[in-house]
N, C-alpha and C positions, 0 to 999 in steps of 0.2 A: 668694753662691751663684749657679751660672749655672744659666740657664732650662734645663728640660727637654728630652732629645730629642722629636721629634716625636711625638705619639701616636696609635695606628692610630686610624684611621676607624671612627667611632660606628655601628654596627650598629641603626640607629634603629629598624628594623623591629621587633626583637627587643623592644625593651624596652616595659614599658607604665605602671613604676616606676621610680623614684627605689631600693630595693631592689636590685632585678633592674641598673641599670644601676650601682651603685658594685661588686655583687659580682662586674661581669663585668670591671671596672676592677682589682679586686683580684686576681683571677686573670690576667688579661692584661697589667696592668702592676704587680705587688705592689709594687717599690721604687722606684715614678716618685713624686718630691716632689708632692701636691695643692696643699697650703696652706702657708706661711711666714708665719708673725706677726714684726713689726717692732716691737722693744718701743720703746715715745718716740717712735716714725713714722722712726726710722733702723738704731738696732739689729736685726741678726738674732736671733729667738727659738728660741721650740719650732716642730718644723712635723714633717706629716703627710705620711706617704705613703699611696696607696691603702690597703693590707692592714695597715695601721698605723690607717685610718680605719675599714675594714669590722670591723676586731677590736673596736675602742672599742664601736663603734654597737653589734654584736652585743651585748660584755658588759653595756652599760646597757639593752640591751633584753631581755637575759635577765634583770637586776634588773629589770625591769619584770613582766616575767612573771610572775614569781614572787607579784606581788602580785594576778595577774589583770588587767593594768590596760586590755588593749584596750576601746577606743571608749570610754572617758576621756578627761580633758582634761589634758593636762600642759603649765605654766608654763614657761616659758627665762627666766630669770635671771641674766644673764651680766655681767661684763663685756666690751667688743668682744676676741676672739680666738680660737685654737680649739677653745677648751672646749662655744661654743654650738655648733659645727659636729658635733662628735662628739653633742651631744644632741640635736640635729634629727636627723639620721641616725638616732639611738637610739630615737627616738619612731617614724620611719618603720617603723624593722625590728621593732616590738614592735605598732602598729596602737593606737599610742596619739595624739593628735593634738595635735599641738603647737601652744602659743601663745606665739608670740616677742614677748616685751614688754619696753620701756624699766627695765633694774634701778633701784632703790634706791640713791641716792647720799648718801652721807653730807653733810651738811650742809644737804641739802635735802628732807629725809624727809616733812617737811609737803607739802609740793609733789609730791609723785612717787607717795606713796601712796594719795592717794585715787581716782588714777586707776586705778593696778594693784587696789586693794580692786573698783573698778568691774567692772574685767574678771572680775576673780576671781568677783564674784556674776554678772555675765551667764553666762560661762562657766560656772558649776558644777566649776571646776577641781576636780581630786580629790588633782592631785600637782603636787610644786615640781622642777624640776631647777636645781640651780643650784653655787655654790663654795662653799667652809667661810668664807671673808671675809665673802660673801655674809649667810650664816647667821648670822655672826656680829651683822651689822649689822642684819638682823631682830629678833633677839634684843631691841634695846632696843625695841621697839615692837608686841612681842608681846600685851603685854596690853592696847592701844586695838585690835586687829585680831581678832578672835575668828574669822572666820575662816581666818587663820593656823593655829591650832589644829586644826582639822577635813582640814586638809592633809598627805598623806605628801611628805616633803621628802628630799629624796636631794643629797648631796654629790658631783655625778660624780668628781670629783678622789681620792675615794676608793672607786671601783667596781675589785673585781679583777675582772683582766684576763680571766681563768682563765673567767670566768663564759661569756666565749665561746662555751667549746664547750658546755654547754647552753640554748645559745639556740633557739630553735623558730620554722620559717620560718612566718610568720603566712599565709601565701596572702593578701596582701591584695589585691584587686581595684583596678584604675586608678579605678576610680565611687566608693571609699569618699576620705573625707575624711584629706588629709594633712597640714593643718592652719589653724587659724584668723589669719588676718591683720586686727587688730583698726583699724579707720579712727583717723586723727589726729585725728578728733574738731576741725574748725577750725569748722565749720558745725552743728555736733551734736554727741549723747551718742556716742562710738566704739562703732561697732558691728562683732561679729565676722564679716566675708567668708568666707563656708565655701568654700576650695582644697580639689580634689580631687589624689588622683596623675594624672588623666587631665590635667585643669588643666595643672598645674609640668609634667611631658613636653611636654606638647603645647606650651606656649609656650615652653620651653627650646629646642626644634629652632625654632621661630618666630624667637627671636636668633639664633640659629646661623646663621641664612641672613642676616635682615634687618638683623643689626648687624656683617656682616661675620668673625666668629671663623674662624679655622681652623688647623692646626696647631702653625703658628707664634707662637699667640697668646699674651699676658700680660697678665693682669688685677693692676691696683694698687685696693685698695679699701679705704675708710676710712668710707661709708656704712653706719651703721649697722643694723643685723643685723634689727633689729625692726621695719625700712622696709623694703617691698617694694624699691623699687631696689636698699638694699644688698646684701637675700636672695636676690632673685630672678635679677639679674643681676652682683649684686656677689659674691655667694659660689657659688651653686649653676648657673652658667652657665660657670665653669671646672672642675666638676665633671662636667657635662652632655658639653663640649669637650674634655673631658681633657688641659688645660693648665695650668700654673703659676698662681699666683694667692695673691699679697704682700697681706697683711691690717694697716693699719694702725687702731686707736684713732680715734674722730671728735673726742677732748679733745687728742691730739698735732698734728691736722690743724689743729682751732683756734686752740691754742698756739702752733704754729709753721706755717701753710698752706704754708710752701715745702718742707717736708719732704715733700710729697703730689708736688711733683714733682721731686725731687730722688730720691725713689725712682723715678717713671715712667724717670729717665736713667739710673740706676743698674742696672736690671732690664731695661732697654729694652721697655717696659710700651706696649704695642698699643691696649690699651682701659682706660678708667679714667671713672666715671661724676661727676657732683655738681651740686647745683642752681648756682641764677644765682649766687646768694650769695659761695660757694666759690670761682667765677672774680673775682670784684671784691673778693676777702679777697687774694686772692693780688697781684694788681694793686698794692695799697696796701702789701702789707710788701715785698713786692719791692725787696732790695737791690742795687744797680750790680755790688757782687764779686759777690753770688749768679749774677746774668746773664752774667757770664763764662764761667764752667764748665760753665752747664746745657745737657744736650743732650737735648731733648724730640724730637731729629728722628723716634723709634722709635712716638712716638705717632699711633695711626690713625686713633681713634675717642673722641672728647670730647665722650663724653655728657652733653646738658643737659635737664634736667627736672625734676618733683617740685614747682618752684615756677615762677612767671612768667616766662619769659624774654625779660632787657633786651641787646636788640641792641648798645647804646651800650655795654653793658658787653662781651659779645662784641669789640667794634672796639676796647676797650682793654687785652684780653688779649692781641688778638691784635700790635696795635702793640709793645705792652709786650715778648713773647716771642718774637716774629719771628725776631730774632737770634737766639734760642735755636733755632730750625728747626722754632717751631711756625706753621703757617699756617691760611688761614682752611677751606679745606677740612676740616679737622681737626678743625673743630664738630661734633658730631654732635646737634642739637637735635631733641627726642623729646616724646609727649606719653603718660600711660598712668592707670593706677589699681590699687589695689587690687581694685575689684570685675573687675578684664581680668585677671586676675595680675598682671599689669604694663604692655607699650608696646603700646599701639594705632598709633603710629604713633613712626617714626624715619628721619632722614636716612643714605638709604643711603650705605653706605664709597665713598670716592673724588669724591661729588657736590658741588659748592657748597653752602651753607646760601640758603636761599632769602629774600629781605627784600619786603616789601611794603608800598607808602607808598598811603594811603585815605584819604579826605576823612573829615575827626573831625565835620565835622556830618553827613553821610548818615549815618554809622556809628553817629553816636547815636539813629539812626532803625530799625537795623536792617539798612543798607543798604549793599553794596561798592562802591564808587567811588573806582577809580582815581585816583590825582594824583602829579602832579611831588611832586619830593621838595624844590622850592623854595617850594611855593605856602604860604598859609599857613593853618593851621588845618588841617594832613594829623596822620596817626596813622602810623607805621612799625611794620609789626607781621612778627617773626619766622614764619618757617614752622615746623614742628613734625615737615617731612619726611613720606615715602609712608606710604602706609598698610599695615603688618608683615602681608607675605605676602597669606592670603587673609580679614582682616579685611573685613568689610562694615561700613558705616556710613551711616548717614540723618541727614541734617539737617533737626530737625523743631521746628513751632510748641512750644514746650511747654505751650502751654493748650488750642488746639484739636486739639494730637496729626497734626496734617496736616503732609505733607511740604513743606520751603520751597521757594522759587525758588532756581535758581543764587545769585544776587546776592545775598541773603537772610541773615543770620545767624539760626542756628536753636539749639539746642539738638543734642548730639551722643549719637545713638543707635548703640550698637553690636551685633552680632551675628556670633556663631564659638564654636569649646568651648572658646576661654582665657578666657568667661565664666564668673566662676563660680555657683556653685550656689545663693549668697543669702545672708542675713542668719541666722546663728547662732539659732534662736528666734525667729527676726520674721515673722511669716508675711504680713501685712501691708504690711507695708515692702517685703520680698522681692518680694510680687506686685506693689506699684509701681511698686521701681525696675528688677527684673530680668525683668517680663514684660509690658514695654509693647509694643502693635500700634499701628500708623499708622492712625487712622480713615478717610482716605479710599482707601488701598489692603487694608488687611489685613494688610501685610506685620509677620513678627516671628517670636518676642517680640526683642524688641530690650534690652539694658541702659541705662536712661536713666542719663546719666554727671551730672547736672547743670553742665557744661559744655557754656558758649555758642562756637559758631565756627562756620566755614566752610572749606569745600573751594574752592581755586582752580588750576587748572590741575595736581590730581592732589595738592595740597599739601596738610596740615591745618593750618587756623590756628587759634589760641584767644584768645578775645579774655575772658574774664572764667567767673566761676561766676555762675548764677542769685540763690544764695541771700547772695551778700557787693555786686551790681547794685545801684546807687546810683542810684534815678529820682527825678529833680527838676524839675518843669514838666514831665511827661511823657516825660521827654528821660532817655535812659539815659547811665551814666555810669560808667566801670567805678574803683575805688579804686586800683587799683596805677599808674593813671596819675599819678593825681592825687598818690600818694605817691610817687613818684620825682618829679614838679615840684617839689614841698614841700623835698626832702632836695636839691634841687641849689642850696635859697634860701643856703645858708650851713654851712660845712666843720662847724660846731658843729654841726650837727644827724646824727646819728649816721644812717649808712644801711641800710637794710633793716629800720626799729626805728619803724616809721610807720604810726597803722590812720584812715582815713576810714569816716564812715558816716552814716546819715542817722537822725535821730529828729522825732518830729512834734512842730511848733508850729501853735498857732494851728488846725487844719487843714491844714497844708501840710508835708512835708516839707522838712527843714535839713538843709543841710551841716557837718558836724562833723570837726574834722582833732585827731590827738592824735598827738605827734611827740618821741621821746627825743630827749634833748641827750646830749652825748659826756661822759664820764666828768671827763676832766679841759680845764674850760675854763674861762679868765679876761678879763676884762675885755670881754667881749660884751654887745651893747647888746641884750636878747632883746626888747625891746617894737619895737624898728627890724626887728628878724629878725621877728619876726609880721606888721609892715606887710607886709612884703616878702612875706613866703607868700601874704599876702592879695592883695597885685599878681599876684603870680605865678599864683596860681590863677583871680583875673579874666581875665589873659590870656590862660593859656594853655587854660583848660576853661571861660571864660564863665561861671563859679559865683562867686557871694558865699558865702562861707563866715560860717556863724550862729558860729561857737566854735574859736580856734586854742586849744589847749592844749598847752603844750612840759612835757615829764615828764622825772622821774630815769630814767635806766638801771633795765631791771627792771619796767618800768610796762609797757609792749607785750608781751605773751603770746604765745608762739609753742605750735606743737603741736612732736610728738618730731620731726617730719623738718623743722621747719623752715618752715613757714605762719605767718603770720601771723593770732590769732586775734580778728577784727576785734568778733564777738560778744561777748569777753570784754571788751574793751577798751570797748562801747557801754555792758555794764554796769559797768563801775570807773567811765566817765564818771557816768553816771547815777545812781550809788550816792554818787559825791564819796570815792572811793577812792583816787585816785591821788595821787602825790609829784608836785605840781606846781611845777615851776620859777618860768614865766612863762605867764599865759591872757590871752586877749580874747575877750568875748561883745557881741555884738550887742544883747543885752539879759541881762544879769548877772543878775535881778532873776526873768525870767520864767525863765531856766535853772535859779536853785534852786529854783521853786518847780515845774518839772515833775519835779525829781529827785526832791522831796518826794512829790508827785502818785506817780509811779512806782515809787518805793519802799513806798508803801503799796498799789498794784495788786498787785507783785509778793510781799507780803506776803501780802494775800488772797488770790490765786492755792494762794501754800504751803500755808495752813490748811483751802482746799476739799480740796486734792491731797493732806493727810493723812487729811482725815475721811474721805473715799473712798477709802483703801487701806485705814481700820480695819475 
């Protein structure tokens, strides 16, 4: 299928909805193709055109109606394609507020459920949208969920069409809430980020300008639906643009990552988003015939974010694809959140990605300092590109709330209305993070992001989160370093499957490394592979590591978009949870008996926290 004629020019003024702007799409352009699903990540599927899209939304929002359901909470259950798209939509035009959440997979229903049961009780959901497959696989797990039961469940797949025309235009206001985006939960309980429609507009035209889209543009997306990146700018930002926009599965892109760009060449796909990950998956399957044929030259915009981003791996896609006509321009490295809608900052189209190499001991001090990129003991840390449009931001202490020095790593406070509105029911929380003032000017409220960086010649850098800061002898230390040193000891040790962290001995905090080995590997000497981490992380971050721990696959816990959940992983340490291959402790001896020690604080802890909720 070829891309789209060009599509008139967004009327940005006009709209102030997400509503207002698909029915003006459907009227102006009823038979321009929106959406095309790639079933496997190469097949062409089912796909939407506008008035093919506004008729869905309407019929499911007139089944919504029907039950009363405004200012509800309804569930998205999908799996990735266009079914979610037509019931976000359907939730808009009914003024029911949707909550896009990771479905239920068969085989893994232990694991996926208690998180979705979480949401369900935070939210107060009242209704499920989702497929009959869907339902079906509910079905076995009906009766441990009793909540399940209290919920209206609707089959989009089976909503007549017809229902359309008694749909009723809700008048919803750009202030009311158009849906919850519940956090990945890496550092905490997931809590729900209340998006407004003011919100999504207002940072929709924010990409529009800052990530370069315009007529010509095609989005290839494979990030999932229930991630801000996939939503926000994966799905509902070629709806915003009124451009083409190829939907692939995040299990096809897994399966097979070269199908992710073999579509971009196929469609000649302009913009296409994915964390660090994604670019070093593809790297590694990358086959000599594949690189023959592939032609990425149409790509513009190679959004990176969501997770840390490793330059070294950036310099090996881009070697790697070169001959395919991708260059380094073509980075587009971004930095954002859920609680922004999405990018606070991104490298704008056409510019270099910016690199900057900084002395790793001032920097463990809090401090910028330049250095050769020969000298030793520097950090090279990516930029994260301008700051989107007319975003403000403060780089501030985060304990005394005081603005820092240039030079200074602080804590990254933001302020604009693609903030959003705050924590679903937290009211607490909300006035924390979403309505901090600077004590020594006044200025705000600001969004405390708890992310640490700095601003250097207009760039944003990010050098770590507050709450996963590894401080050891006073000296700050951030983990993703130290887990990319670890994962380059030995091809056995599987990458991006690495969590450090620190737990107290003695009085002092320790360095703890917990590291997956690869699936299939023999004759590896792993007690030689530990020395070596242990060298390795002497030299390169001046830490003695109290505990190397190498684990099965499946032991590192990730959240749905892809973090690494380093919390999770201190307690499997701490509990004696894990499949471990091969460990060394510094003291074997005094390790079980703080696991002991800890397991029984966290015991009593559970027994206060019951008696006080009865």
């Amino acid at each position: 299928m070829l891309p789209n004629p060009a599509s008139p020019t967004v009327p940005t003024d006009r709209f102030s909805t997400l509503i207002e702007l698909l029915h003006w799409r459907a009227s102006a352009q009823p038979d321009q193709t929106a959406y095309t699903f790639l079933i496997d990540g190469k097949t062409e599927g089912p796909s939407l055109t506008y008035s093919e899209l506004d008729i869905l939304a309407r019929a499911i929002a007139a089944k919504l109606q029907q039950h009363h359901a405004r200012g509800e909470r309804g569930l998205l259950l999908y799996p990735q394609g266009l079914d979610v798209i037509g019931a976000f939509c359907g939730c808009l035009y009914s003024g029911v507020i949707a909550i896009p959440v990771p479905p239920p997979e068969s085989g893994r229903l232990k694991r996926t459920l208690p998180r979705l049961r979480a949401i369900v009780q935070d939210a107060k959901a009242s209704f499920v949208l989702t497929t009959g497959q869907i339902l079906s696989l509910i079905e076995t797990v009906r009766e441990d969920f009793p909540e399940f039961e209290e919920m209206e469940w609707f089959d989009t797949e089976q909503v007549d069409l017809e229902l359309a025309e008694k749909w009723q235009d809700p008048q919803v206001d750009g202030e009311e809430l158009a849906y919850l985006q519940y956090t990945s939960g890496s550092t905490s309980t997931p809590k729900g980020v209340m998006l407004s429609h003011k919100n999504l507009v207002w940072h929709e035209k924010y990409l529009n300008q800052a990530c370069g889209y315009g007529a010509d543009s095609v989005t290839i997306t494979w990030m999932p639906y229930f991630h801000d990146y996939g939503l926000v700018e994966g799905l509902i930002q070629p709806l915003y643009n009124g451009t083409p926009c190829y939907v692939m599965s995040p299990f096809s892109f897994i399966k097979q990552p070269m199908r992710w760009l073999e579509a971009i060449a196929k469609y000649k796909g302009t913009h296409s988003q994915a964390p660090n990950f994604a670019y070093d998956l593809c790297v590694r399957r990358a086959k000599p015939k594949q690189l023959e044929t592939l032609d990425l030259s149409s790509w513009q915009a190679a959004g990176n974010a969501a997770e840390p981003i490793n330059p070294k791996v950036m310099e090996k896609f881009v070697e790697t694809f070169a001959p395919c006509g991708f260059s380094w321009h073509t980075f587009a490295p971004a930095y954002g959140l859920a609680e922004y809608t999405l990018l606070v900052s991104a490298k704008p189209l056409g510019a270099q990605p910016v690199l900057c190499t900084l002395d790793a001991t001032a920097l463990e001090r809090n401090q910028i300092v330049v250095a050769k990129a020969d000298a030793e003991l520097v950090r090279t840390m990516p930029g994260c590109g301008k700051l989107v449009c007319n975003t403000q931001i403060a780089i501030a202490d985060p304990d005394k709330k005081t603005k820092c020095a240039p030079n200074e790593v602080g804590e990254i406070w933001v302020k604009d209305p693609s903030v959003a509105k705050g924590y679903w029911e937290r009211t607490e929380e909300t006035t924390e993070t979403f309505q901090a003032y600077l004590s020594d000017t006044g200025e705000g409220p600001f969004l405390r992001t708890g992310d640490l960086g700095f601003v250097k010649d207009g760039e944003l850098f990010i050098t770590g989160r507050i709450k996963d800061l590894i401080i050891i002898r006073g000296t700050n230390h951030y983990p993703q370093d130290i887990e990319w040193t670890v994962q380059q000891v030995h091809p056995a040790l599987r990458p991006d499957y690495g969590a450090t962290f620190s737990i107290e001995v003695g009085g002092e905090e320790k360095l703890v490394i917990l590291q997956e080995v690869e699936r299939r590997t023999q004759d590896v000497d792993f007690d030689t592979v530990i020395a070596d981490i242990r060298q390795a992380v002497a030299e390169d971050h001046e830490l003695t590591a109290y505990a190397v721990v190498l684990v099965k696959p499946g032991n590192i816990l990730k959240t749905s978009s892809g973090k690494i959940q380093r919390r999770a992983g201190k307690a499997s340490f701490l509990a004696g949870e894990l499949e471990v291959v091969a460990d060394w402790s510094e003291n074997p001896k005094l390790t079980a008996k703080y696991r002991e020690l800890q397991g029984a604080v966290d015991s009593l802890a559970q027994q206060v926290h019951q008696k006080s909720s009865v």
